[in-house]
One Martini backbone bead per residue (centre of mass of N, CA, C, O) as a GRO file, in nm:
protein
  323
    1UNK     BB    1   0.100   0.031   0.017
    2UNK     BB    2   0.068   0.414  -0.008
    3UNK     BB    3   0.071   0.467   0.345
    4UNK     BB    4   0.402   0.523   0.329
    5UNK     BB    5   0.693   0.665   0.320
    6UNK     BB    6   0.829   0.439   0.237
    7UNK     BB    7   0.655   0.299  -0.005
    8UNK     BB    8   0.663   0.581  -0.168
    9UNK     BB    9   0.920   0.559  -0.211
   10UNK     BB   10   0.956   0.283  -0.380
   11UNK     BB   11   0.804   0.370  -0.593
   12UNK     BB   12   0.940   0.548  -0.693
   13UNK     BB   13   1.155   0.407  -0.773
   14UNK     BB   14   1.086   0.225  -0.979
   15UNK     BB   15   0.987   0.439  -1.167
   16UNK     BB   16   1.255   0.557  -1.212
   17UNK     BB   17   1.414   0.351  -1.293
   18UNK     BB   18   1.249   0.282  -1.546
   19UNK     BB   19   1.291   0.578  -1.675
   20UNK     BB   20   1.615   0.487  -1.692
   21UNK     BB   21   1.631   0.294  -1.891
   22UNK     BB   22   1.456   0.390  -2.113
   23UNK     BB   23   1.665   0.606  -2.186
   24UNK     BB   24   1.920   0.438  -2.186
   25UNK     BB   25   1.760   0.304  -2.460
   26UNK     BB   26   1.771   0.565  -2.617
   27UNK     BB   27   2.104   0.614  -2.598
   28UNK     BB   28   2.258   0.352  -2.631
   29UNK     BB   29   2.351   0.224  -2.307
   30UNK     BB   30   2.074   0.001  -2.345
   31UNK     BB   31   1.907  -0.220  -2.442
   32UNK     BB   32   1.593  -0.292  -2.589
   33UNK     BB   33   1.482  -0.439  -2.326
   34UNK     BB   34   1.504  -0.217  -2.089
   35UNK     BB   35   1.252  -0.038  -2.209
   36UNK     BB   36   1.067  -0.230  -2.160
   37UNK     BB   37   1.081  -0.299  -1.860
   38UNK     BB   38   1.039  -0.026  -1.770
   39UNK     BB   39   0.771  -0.029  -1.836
   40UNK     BB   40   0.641  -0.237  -1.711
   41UNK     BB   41   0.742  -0.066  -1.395
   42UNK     BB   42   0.573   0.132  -1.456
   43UNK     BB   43   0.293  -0.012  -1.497
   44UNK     BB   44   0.280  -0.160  -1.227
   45UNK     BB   45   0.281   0.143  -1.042
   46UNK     BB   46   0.038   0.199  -1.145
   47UNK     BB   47  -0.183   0.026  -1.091
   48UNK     BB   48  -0.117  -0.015  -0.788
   49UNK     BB   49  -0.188   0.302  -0.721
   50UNK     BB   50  -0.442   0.338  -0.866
   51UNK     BB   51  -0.594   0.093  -0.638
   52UNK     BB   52  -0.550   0.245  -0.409
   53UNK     BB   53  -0.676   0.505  -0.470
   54UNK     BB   54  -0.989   0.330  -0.522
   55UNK     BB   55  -1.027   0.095  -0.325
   56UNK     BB   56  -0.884  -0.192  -0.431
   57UNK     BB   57  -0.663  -0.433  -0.547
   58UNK     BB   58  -0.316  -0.419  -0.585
   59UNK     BB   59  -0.205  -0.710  -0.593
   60UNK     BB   60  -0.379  -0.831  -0.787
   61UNK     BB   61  -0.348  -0.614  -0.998
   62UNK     BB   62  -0.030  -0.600  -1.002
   63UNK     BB   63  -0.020  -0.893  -1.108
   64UNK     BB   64  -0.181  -0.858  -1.383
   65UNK     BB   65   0.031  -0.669  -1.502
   66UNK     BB   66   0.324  -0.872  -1.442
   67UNK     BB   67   0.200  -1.066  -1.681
   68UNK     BB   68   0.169  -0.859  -1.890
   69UNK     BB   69   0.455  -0.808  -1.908
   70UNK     BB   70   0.616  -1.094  -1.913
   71UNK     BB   71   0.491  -1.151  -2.210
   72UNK     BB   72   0.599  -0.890  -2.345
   73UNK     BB   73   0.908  -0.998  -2.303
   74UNK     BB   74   0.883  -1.301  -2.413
   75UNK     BB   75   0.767  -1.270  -2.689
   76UNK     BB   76   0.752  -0.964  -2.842
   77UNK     BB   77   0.490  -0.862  -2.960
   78UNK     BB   78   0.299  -0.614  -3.120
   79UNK     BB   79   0.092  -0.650  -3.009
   80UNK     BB   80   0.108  -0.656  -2.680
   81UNK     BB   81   0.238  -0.413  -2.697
   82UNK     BB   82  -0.006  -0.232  -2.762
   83UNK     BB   83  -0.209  -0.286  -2.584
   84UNK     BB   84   0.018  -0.178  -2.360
   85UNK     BB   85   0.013   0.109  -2.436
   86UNK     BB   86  -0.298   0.155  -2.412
   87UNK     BB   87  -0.291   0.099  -2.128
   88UNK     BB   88  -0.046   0.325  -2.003
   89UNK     BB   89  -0.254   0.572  -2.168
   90UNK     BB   90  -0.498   0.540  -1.949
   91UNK     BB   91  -0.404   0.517  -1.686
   92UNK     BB   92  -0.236   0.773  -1.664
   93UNK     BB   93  -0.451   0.973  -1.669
   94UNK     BB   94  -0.616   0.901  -1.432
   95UNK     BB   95  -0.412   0.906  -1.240
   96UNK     BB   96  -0.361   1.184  -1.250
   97UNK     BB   97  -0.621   1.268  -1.171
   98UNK     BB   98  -0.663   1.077  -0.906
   99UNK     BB   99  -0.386   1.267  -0.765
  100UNK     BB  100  -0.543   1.485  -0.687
  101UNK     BB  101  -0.652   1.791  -0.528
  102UNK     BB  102  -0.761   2.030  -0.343
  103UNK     BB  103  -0.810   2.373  -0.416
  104UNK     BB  104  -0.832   2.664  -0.308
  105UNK     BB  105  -0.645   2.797  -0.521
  106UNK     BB  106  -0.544   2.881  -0.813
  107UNK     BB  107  -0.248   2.762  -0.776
  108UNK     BB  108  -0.305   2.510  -0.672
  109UNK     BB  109  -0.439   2.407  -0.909
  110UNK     BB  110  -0.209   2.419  -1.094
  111UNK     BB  111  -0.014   2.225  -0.968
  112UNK     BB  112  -0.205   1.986  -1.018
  113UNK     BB  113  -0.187   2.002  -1.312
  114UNK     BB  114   0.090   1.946  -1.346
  115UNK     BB  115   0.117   1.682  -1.163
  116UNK     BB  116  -0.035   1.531  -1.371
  117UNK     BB  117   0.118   1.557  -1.614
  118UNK     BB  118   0.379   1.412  -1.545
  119UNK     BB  119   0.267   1.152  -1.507
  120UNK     BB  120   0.160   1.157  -1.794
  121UNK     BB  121   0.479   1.185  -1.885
  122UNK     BB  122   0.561   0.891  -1.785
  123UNK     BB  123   0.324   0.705  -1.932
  124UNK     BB  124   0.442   0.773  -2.228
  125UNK     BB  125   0.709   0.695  -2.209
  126UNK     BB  126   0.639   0.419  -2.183
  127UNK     BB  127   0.456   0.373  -2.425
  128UNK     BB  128   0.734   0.461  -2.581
  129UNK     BB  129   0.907   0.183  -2.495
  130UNK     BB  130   0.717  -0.030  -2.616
  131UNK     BB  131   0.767  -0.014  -2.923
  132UNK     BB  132   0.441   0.054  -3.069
  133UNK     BB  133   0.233  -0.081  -3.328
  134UNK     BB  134   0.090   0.189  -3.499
  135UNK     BB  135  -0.189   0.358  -3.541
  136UNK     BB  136  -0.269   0.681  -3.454
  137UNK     BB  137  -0.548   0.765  -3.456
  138UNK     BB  138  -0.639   0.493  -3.319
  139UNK     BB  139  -0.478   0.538  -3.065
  140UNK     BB  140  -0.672   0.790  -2.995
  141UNK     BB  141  -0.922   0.697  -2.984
  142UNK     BB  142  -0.883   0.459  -2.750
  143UNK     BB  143  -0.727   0.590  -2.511
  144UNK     BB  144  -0.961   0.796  -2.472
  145UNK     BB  145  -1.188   0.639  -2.424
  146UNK     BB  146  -1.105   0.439  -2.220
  147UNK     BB  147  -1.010   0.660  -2.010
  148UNK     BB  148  -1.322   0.773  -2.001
  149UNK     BB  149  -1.459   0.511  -1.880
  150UNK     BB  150  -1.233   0.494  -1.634
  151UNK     BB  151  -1.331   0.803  -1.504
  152UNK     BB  152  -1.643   0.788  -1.482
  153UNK     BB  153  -1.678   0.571  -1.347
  154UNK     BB  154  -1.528   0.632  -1.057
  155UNK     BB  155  -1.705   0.958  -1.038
  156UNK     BB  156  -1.957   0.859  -1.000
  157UNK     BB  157  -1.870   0.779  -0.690
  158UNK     BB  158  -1.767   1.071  -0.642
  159UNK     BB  159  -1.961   1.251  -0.769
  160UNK     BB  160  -2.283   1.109  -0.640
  161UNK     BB  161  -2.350   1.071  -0.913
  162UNK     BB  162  -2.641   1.171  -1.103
  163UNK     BB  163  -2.807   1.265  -0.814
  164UNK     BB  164  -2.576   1.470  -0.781
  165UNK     BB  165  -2.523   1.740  -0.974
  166UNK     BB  166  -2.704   1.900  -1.049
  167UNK     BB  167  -2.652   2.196  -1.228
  168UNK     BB  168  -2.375   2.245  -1.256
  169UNK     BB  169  -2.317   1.961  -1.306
  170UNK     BB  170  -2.499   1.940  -1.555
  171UNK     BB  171  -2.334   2.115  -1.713
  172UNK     BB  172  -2.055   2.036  -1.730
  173UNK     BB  173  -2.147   1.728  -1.884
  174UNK     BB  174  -2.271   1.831  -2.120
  175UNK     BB  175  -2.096   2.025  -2.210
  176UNK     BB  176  -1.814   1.851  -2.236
  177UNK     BB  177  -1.953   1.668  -2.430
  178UNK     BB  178  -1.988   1.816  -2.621
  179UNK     BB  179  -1.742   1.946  -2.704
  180UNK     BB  180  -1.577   1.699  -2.742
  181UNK     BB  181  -1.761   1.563  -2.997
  182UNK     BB  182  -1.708   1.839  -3.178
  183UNK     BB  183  -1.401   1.822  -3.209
  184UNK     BB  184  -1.389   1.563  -3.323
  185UNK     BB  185  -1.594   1.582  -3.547
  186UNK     BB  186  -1.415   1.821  -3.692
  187UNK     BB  187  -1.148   1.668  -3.729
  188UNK     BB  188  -1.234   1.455  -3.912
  189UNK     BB  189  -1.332   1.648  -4.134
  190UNK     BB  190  -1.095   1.751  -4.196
  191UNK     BB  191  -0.959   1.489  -4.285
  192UNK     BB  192  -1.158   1.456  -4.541
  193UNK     BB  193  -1.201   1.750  -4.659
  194UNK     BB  194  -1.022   1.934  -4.538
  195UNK     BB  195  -0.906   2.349  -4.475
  196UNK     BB  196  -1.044   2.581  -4.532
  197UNK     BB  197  -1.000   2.886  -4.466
  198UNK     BB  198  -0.948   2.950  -4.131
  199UNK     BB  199  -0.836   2.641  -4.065
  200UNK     BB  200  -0.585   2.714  -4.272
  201UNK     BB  201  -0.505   2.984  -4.093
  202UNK     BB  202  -0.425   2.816  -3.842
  203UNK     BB  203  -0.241   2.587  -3.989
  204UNK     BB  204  -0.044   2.818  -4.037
  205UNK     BB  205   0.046   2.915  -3.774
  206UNK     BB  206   0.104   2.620  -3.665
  207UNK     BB  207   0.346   2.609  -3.876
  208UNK     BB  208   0.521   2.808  -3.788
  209UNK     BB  209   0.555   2.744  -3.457
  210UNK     BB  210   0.698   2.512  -3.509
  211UNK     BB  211   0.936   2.623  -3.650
  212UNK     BB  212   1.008   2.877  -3.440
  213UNK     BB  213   0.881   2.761  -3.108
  214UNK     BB  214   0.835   2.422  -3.168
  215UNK     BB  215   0.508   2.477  -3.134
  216UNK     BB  216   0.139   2.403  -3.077
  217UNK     BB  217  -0.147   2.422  -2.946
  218UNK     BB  218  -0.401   2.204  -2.871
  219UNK     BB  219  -0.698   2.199  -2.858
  220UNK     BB  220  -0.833   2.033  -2.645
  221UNK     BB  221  -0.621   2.056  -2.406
  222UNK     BB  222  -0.716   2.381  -2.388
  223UNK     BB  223  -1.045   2.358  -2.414
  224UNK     BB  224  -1.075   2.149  -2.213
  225UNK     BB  225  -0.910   1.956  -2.014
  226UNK     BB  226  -0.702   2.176  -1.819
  227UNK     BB  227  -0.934   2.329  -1.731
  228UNK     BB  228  -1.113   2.169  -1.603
  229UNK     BB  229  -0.925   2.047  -1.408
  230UNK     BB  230  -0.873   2.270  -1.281
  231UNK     BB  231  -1.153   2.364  -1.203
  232UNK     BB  232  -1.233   2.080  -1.052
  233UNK     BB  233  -0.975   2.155  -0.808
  234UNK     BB  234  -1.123   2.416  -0.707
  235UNK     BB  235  -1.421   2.293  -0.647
  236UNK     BB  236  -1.359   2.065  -0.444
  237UNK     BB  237  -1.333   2.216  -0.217
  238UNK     BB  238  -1.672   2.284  -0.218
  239UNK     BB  239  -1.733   2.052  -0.405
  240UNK     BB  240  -1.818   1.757  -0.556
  241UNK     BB  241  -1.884   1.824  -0.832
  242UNK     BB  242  -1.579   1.823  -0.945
  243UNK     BB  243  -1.527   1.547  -1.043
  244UNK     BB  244  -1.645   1.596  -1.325
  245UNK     BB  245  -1.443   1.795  -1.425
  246UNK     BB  246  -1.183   1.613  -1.395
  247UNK     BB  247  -1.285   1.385  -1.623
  248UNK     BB  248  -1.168   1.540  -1.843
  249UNK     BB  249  -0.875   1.566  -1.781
  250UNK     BB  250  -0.761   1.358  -1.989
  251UNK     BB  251  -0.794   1.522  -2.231
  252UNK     BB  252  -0.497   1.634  -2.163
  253UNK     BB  253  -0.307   1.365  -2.106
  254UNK     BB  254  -0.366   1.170  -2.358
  255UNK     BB  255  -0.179   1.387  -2.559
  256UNK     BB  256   0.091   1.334  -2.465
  257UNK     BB  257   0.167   1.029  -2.603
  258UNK     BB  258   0.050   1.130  -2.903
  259UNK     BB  259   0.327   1.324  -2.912
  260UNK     BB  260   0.537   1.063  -2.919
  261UNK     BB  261   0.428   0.928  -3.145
  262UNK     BB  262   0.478   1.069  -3.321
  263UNK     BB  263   0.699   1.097  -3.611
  264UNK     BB  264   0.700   1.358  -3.702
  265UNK     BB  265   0.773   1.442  -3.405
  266UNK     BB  266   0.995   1.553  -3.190
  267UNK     BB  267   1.100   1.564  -2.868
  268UNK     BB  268   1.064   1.850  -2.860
  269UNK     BB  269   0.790   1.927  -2.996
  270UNK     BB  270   0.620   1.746  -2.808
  271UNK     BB  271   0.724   1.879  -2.558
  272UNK     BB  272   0.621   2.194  -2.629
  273UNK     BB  273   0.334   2.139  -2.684
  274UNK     BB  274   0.260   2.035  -2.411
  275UNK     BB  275   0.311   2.284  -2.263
  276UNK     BB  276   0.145   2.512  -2.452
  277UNK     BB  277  -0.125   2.334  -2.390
  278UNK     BB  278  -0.103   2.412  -2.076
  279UNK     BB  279  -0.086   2.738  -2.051
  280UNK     BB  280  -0.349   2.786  -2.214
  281UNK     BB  281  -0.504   2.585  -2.011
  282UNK     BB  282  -0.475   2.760  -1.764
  283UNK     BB  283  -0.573   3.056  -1.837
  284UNK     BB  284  -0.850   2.903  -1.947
  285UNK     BB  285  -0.887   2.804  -1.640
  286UNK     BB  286  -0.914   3.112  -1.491
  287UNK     BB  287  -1.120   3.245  -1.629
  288UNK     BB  288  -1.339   3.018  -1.554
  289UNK     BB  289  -1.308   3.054  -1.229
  290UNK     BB  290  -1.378   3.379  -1.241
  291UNK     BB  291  -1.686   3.334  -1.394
  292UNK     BB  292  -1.729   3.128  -1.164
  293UNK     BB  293  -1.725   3.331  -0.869
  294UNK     BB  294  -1.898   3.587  -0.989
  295UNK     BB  295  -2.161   3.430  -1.008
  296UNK     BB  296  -2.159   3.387  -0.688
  297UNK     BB  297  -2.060   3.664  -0.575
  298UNK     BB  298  -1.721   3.692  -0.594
  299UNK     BB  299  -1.568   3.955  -0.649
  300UNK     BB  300  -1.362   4.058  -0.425
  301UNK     BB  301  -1.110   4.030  -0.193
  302UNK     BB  302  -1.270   3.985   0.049
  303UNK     BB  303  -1.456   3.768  -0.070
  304UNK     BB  304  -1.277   3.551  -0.176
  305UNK     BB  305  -1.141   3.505   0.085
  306UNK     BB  306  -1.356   3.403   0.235
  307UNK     BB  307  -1.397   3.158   0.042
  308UNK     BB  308  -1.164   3.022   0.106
  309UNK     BB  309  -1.236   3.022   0.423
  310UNK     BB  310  -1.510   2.808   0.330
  311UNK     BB  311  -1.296   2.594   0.179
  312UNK     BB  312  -1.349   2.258   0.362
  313UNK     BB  313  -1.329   2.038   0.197
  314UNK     BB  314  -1.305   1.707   0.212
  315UNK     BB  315  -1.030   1.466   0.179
  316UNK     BB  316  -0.798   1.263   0.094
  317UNK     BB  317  -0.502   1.164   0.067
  318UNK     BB  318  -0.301   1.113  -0.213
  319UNK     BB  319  -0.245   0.800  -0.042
  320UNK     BB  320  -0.495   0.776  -0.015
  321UNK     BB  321  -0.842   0.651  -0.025
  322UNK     BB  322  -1.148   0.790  -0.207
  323UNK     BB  323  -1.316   0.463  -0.119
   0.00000   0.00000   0.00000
């Protein structure tokens, strides 16, 4: 269990050393089954936080993890790997969700969703160390998908189910479910049809800056995923349904992964633009927060103060189970 020092040490121990196996086969300082194995180590330490995390049986699930990673180093199948590629890149986004904490201000939201980020570039990393024969695409659908399944179901038990969303929750849920939708659907559009009129230049201002400042942020991640998991842990701190708008939050950090998957993209331009659409999202998830203050009534200093003096609803600590 990750309930103690020790414990936590270990796990981060775990991680760390994956995750310098994979750079080191990145490297050519160690063969390529080293990657493999990290990715292994490190998908085996997601699985078993995040049991612990959701109130679930870590030893079984871990133990169900490393029978799939031994597998997948024993046999060397292509299909394997990429199973395991998007299982450990479906659940590194729920794991950063859920071990975020409620944030009574908004700097506190911005540190964990930060903190989420890292998570899920960590099992990004992970996912592409499995050198997994993918079509991209395909790959994106799948992992967002999975990731958005295993996150809904989650949050359905954290925040009081649909008989518990409220007016406010149930804006949440409908407005992101329909944005995340309709961006898919625009996207999907855009590849098959072209790019006319004002999409043209938009990916041309895109093509300029991954050109002249490695990256440009990605539309999803900046305008619904990062705003949300922001809104969402500040949200949480004051009320349950916070976590339906966390749940979205995935929507930012499984294209951590889709990013580093891209061959078009070098590890720079990757890097860049994950950050970009992270910055873009803080920005516009900062705004939502503050015109969702404002609706509340909480317009001056002196106002904000005492709401945030009044936001002290309980969670449990990030390494305790929150079911």
């Amino acid at each position: 269990m990750l309930r103690g020092p020790v414990s936590v040490t270990a796990w981060c121990a775990v991680v760390l050393t994956g995750l310098l196996a994979i750079l080191a086969a990145a490297l050519d300082l160690a063969p390529e089954v080293a990657s493999t194995g990290g990715a292994v180590a490190i998908g085996v330490a997601y699985v078993w936080a995040l049991a612990v995390r959701t109130g679930g049986r870590p030893v079984v699930f871990g133990l169900l993890a490393l029978v799939i990673g031994v597998a997948v180093l024993v046999t060397d199948q292509d299909s394997l790997r990429s199973g395991a590629a998007v299982l450990i890149t479906s659940l590194s986004a729920v794991l950063g969700v859920m071990l975020t904490k409620p944030a009574v201000t908004i700097a506190r939201a911005a540190r964990e969703v930060v903190g989420a980020g890292v998570v899920a570039a960590v099992g990004a990393v992970a996912a592409v160390g499995l050198h997994p024969l993918i079509a991209l695409g395909r790959f994106e659908y799948t992992t967002l998908a999975l990731a958005l399944v295993l996150v809904i179901t989650l949050v359905y038990r954290l925040g009081a189910g649909l008989h518990g969303l409220g007016r406010r929750g149930a804006v949440i849920l409908v407005g992101g479910a329909a944005l995340l939708a309709l961006g898919l659907a625009y996207a999907e559009l855009l590849r098959l049809y072209g790019t006319p009129g004002f999409v043209g230049w938009v990916l041309d201002v895109a093509a300029w800056s991954e050109e002249h400042i490695g990256g440009f942020p990605r539309a999803m991640p900046s305008l619904l995923g990062v705003p949300m998991l922001l809104w969402g842990c500040h949200m949480r701190a004051r009320r349950r349904q916070g976590w339906w708008a966390c749940a979205f939050g995935v929507v930012g950090l499984v294209p951590v992964a889709h990013l580093l998957a891209d061959p078009r993209l070098t590890l720079v331009n990757a890097t860049l633009t994950s950050v970009y659409s992270l910055l873009a999202g803080l920005v516009i998830g900062v705004l939502v927060i503050r015109v969702d203050l404002l609706l509340g009534g909480t317009g001056g200093r002196r106002a904000a103060r005492e709401e945030e003096a009044a936001a002290l609803r309980p969670e449990a600590g990030r390494t305790q189970p929150l079911l």
